[in-house]
VMD Tcl script that draws the C-alpha trace (Angstrom):
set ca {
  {112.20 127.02 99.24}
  {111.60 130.43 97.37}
  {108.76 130.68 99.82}
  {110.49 130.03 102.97}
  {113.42 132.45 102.44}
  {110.55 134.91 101.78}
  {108.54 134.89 104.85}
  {111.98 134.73 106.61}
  {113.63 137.49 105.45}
  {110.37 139.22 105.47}
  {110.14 138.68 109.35}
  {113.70 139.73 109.91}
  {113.50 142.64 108.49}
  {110.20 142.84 110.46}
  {112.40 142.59 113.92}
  {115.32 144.87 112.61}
  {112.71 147.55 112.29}
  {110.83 147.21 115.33}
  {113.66 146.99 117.74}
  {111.56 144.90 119.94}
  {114.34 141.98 119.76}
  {117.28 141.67 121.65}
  {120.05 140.38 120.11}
  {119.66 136.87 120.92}
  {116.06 136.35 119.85}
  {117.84 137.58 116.35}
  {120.58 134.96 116.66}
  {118.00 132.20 117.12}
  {115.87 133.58 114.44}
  {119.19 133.48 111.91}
  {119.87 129.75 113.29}
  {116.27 128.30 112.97}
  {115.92 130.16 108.93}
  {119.05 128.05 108.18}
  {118.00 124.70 109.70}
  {114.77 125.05 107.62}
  {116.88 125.73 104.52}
  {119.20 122.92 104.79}
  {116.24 120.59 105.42}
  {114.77 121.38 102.88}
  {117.83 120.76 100.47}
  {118.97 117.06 102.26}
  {115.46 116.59 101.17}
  {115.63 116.87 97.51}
  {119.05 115.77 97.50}
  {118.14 112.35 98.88}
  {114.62 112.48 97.29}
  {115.35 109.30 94.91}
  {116.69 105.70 96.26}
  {117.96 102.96 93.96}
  {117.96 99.45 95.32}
  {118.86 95.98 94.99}
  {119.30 93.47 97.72}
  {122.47 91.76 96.28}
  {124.75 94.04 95.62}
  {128.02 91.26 95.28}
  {127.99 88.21 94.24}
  {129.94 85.07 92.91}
  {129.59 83.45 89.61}
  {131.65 81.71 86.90}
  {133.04 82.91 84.03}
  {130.39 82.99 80.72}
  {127.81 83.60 83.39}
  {124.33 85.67 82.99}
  {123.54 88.06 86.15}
  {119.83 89.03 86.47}
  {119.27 91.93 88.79}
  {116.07 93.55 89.87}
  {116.51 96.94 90.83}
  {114.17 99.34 92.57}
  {113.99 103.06 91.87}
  {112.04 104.71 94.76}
  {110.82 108.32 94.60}
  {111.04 109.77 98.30}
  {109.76 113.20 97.22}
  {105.84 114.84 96.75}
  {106.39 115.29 93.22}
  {106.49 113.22 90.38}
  {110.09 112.74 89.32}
  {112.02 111.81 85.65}
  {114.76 109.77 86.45}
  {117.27 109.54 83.86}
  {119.35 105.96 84.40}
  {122.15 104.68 83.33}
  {125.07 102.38 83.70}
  {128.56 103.59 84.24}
  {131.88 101.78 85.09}
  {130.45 98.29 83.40}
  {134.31 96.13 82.71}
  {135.16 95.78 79.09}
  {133.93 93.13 76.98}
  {130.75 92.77 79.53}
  {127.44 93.44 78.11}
  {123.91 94.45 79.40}
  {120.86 94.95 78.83}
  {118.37 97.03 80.82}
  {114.32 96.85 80.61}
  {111.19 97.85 82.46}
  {107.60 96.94 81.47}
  {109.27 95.08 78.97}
  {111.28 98.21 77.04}
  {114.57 98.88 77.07}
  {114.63 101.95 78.90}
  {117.11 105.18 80.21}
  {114.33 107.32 81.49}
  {111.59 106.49 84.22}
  {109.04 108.58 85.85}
  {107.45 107.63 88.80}
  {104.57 109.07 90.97}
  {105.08 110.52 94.61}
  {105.78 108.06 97.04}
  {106.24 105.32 94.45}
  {108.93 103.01 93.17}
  {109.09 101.12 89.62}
  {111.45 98.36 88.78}
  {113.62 97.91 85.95}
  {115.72 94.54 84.83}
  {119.31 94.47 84.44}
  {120.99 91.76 82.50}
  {124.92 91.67 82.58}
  {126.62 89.00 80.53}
  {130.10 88.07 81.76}
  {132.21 87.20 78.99}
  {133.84 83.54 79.12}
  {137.14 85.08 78.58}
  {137.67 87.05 81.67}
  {140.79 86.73 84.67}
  {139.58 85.72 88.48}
  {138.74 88.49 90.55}
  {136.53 91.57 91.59}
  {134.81 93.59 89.18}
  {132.57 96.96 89.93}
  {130.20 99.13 88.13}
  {127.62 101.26 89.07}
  {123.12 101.96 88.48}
  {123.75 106.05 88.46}
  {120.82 108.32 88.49}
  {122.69 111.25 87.71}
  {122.34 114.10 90.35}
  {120.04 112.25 92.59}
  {121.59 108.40 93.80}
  {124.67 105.87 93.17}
  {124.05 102.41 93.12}
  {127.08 100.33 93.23}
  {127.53 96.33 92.71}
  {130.35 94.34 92.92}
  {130.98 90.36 91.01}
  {133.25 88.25 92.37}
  {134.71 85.65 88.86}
  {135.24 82.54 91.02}
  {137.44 81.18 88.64}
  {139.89 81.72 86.02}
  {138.09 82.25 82.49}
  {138.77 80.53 79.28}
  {137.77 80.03 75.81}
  {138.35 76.65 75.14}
  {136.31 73.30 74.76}
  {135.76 70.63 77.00}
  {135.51 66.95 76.75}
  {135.04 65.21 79.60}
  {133.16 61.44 80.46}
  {132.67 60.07 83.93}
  {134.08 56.67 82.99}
  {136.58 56.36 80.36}
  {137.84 52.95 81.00}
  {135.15 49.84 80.11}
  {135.57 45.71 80.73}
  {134.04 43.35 78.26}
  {134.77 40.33 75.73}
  {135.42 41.29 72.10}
  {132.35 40.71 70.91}
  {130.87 43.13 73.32}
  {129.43 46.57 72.66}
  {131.39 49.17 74.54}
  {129.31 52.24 75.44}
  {130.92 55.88 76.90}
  {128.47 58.36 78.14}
  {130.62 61.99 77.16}
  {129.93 65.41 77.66}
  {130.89 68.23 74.98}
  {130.89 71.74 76.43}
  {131.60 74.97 74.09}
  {133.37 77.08 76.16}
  {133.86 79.89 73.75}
  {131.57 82.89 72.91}
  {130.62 81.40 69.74}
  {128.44 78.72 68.34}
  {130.84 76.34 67.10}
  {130.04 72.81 64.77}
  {132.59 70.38 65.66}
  {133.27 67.35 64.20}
  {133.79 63.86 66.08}
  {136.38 61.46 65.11}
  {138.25 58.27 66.18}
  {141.53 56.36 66.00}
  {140.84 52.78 66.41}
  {142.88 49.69 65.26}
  {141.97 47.93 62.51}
  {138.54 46.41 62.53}
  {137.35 48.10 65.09}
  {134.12 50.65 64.49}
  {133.36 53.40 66.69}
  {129.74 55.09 66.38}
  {128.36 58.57 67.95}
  {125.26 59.45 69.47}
  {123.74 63.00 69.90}
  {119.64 63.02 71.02}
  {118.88 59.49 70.25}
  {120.52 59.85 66.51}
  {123.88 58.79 64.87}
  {125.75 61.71 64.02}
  {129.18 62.82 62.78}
  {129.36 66.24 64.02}
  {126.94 68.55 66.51}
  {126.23 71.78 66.70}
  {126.66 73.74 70.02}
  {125.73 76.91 71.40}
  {128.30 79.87 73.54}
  {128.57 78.11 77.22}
  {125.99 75.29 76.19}
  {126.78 71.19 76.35}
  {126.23 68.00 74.26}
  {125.65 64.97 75.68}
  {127.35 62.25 73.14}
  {127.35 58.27 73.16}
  {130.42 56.69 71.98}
  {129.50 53.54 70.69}
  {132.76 50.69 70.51}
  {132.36 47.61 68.48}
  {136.25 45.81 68.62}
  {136.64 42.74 65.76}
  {135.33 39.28 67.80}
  {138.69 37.99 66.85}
  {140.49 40.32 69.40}
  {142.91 39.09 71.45}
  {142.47 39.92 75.44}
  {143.85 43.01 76.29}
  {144.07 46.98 76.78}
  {143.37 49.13 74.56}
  {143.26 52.90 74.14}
  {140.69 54.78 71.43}
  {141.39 58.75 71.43}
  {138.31 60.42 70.57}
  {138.59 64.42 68.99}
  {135.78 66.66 68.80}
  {137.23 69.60 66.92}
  {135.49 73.00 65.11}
  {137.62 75.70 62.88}
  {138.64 77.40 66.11}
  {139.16 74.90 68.76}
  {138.89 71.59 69.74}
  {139.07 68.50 72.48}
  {140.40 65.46 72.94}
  {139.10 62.41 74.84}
  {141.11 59.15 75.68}
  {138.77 56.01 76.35}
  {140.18 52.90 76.81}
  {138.50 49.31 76.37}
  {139.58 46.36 78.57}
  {139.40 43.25 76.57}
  {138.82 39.86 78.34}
  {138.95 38.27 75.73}
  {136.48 36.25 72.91}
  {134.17 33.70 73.82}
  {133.36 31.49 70.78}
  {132.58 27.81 70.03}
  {131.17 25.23 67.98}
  {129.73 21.32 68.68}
  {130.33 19.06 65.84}
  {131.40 15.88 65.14}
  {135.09 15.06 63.61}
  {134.09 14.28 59.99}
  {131.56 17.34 60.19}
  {128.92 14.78 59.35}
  {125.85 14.93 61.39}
  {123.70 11.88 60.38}
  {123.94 8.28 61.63}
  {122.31 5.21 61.33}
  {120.75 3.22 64.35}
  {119.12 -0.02 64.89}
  {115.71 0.21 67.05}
  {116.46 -1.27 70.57}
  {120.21 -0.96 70.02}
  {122.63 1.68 71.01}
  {125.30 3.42 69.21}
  {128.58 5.61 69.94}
  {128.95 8.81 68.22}
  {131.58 11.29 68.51}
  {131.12 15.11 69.65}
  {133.74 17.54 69.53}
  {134.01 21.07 71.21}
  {135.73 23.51 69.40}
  {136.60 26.78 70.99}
  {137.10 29.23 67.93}
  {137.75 31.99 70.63}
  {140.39 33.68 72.20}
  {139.66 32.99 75.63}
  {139.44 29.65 77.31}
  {136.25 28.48 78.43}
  {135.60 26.28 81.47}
  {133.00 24.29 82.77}
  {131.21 22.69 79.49}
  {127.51 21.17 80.56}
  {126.34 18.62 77.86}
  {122.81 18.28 77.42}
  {119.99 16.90 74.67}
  {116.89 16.84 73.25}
  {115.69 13.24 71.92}
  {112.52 11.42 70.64}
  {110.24 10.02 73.09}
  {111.91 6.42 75.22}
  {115.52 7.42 73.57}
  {118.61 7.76 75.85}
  {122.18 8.94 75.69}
  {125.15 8.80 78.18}
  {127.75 11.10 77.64}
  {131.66 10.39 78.77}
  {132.72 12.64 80.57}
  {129.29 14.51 80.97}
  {130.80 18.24 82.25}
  {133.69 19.14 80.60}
  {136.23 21.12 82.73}
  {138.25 23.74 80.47}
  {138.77 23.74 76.77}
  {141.79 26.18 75.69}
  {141.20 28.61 73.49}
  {141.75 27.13 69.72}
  {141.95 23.68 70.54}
  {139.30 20.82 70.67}
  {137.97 18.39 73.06}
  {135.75 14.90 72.47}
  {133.09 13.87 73.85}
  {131.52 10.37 73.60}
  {128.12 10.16 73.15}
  {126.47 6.75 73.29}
  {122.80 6.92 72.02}
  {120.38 4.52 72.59}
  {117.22 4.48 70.50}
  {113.76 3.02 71.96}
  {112.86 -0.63 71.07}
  {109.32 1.01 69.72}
  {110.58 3.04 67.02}
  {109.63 2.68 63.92}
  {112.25 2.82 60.40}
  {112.12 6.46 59.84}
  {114.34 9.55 60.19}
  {114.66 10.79 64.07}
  {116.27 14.17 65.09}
  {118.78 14.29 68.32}
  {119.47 17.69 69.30}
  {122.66 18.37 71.56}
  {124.10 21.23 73.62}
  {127.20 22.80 75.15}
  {126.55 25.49 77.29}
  {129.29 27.06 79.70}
  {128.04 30.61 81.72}
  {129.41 32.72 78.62}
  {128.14 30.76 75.52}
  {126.59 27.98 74.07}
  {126.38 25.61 70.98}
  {123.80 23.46 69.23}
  {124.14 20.40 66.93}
  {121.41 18.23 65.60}
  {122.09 14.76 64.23}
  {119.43 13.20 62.35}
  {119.36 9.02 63.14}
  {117.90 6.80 60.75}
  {116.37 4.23 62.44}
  {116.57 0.67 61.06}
  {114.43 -2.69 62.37}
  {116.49 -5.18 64.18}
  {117.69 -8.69 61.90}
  {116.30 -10.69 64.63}
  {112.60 -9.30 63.32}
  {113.66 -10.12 59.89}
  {114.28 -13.89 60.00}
  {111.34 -14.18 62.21}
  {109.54 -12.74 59.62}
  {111.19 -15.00 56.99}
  {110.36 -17.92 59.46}
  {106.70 -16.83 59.44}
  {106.54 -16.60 55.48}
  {108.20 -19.71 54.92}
  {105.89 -21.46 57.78}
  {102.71 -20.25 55.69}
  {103.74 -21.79 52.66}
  {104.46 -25.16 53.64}
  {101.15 -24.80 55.52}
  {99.63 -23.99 52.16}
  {101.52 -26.78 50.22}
  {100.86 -29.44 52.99}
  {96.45 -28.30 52.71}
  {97.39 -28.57 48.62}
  {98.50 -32.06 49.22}
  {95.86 -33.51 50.97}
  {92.76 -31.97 49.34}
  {94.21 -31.38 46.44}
  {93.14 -35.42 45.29}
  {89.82 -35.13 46.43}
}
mol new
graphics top color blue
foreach p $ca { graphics top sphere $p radius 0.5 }
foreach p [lrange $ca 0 end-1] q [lrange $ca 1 end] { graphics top cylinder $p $q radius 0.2 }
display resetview
């Protein structure tokens, strides 16, 4: 620039002294010197360019912003670029690298641009609206950037599960899929509890393992499974098991209710309890079967079936029974029939009630006797073969 206001001046006073000018080849001489000057200064004035292509944007509170900014060096000459970040709204962090380093000085070659990093951590705590700051290069370019907080901030934690209500009988295992997010800007340890009624257990599940408490970290989540185990006793019903998950400096609360249809429980036995008879082979005989529904729902639609030894037979009366109420009884008559080849011995009769919901098992060993008929015959044989014997005795006995 030094050089340019040389020559011109120079050549001015060249034409002053000459007086071969007029006066308006002066005035354009004086007008052209000063265009070249102030192109020359827009010129280093605009010589460095910071860019980034998102310059607003939208994002929740307890959000990280990554932006990737471009410092471009317009001039011939290798420039130091001091940068910094000014206007940043409190309680927001950053953090600013290039080539890895956290940096406030770049130089970059003629014609060339480097890239730096820039990290801003909004805070969790922070009110919905529009927030500025500005990339400054002090003296030479202005970058500024605008975030939009979409929502109102809070520090608070969260407890949330996408089905808190669950159907089942009372001996079922009631499982709740939860979430646990730590809205705050510290790790917090919280620890999980239940109210239950009495009897009832309640288990928790963080990655696969049983826990008691769990450990989160700022703006990070837990995935939990609530495990419900209600007595098998319990009556039918709704019922309501608040959950807490709560740390030194905050906590949630979590309502989960259970929708009990009730218990389905019974028994096959016999009145006396007694499960052994006696049977003759050939010959039937009546036993007695009872249901018993130990439950607290009724169940419906009893199928009797069995299990017996080879050429055996049973009838039952009635063979489907239609509803049993829960805590009461119902017979069953059972009329066995064992096969005319069996042998004295011990035979096992298994039997079955079985509704959609549950079954039972009884097995009633028979002891299988031979018929009378057989024994007189026998007798008859026996005493036949001794008065053959006495009668050869007689007659050749003499001789």
């Amino acid at each position: 620039m030094h050089f340019i206001k040389f020559n011109l001046t120079k050549n001015m006073n060249y034409i002053l002294l000459s007086g071969r000018l007029k006066r308006s080849q002066l005035l354009f001489s004086l007008f052209l010197g000063m265009i070249l000057l102030g192109s020359q200064s827009l010129t280093f004035a605009g010589g460095v360019t910071l860019y980034t292509p998102y310059t607003k944007i939208s994002v929740p509170p307890g959000e990280s912003i990554d932006y990737s900014v471009d410092i471009i060096n317009n001039t011939g000459m290798v420039q130091n670029v001091q940068i910094q970040v000014s206007g940043m709204p409190k309680d927001w962090t950053y953090d600013m690298k290039s080539g890895g380093w956290n940096v406030n000085q770049i130089s970059i070659l003629p014609k060339e641009k480097k890239t730096l990093s820039l990290k801003v951590e909004v805070p969790l705590k922070v009110n919905k609206g529009n927030y500025q700051f500005r990339i400054v290069a002090p003296g030479l370019a202005t970058l500024p950037l605008t975030v939009v907080i979409s929502q109102q901030g809070t520090y608070k934690t969260e407890f949330s599960s996408s089905q808190t209500t669950m159907q089942g009988q009372a001996n079922a295992n009631f499982k709740y899929s939860a979430t646990l997010r730590n809205r705050t800007a510290e790790k917090q340890l919280y620890a999980l509890t239940a109210e239950t009624p009495q009897g009832w257990e309640v288990t928790f599940k963080a990655d696969y393992k049983q826990v008691t408490s769990v450990e989160i970290e700022p703006n990070n989540t837990s995935n939990i499974i609530i495990e419900v185990n209600p007595p098998d006793n319990m009556e039918a019903g709704t019922y309501q098991i608040p959950v807490k998950a709560s740390s030194n400096s905050t906590y949630a609360n979590i309502d989960l209710n259970a929708v009990i249809t009730g218990s389905y429980k019974m028994e096959l036995t016999t009145p006396e309890g007694l499960l052994s008879s006696k049977i003759t082979a050939g010959h039937e005989k009546q036993i007695t079967l009872v249901i018993k529904n130990t439950g607290s729902s009724d169940i419906s639609n009893v199928q009797l079936s069995s299990q017996l030894p080879a050429d055996w037979e049973v009838k039952f009366e009635p063979k489907q029974v239609d509803k049993v109420i829960a805590g009461r009884d119902f017979q069953v008559q059972a009329t066995v029939k064992a096969s005319g080849k069996s042998i004295p011995g011990d035979y096992m009769a298994n039997f079955e009630a079985k509704t959609s919901e549950i079954s039972s098992k009884a097995a009633i060993r028979f002891s299988v006797e031979t018929s009378m008929l057989w024994g007189w015959v026998g007798a008859l044989i026996i005493i036949i073969a001794i008065g053959c014997i006495y009668s050869l005795f007689r007659k050749y006995g003499r001789r």
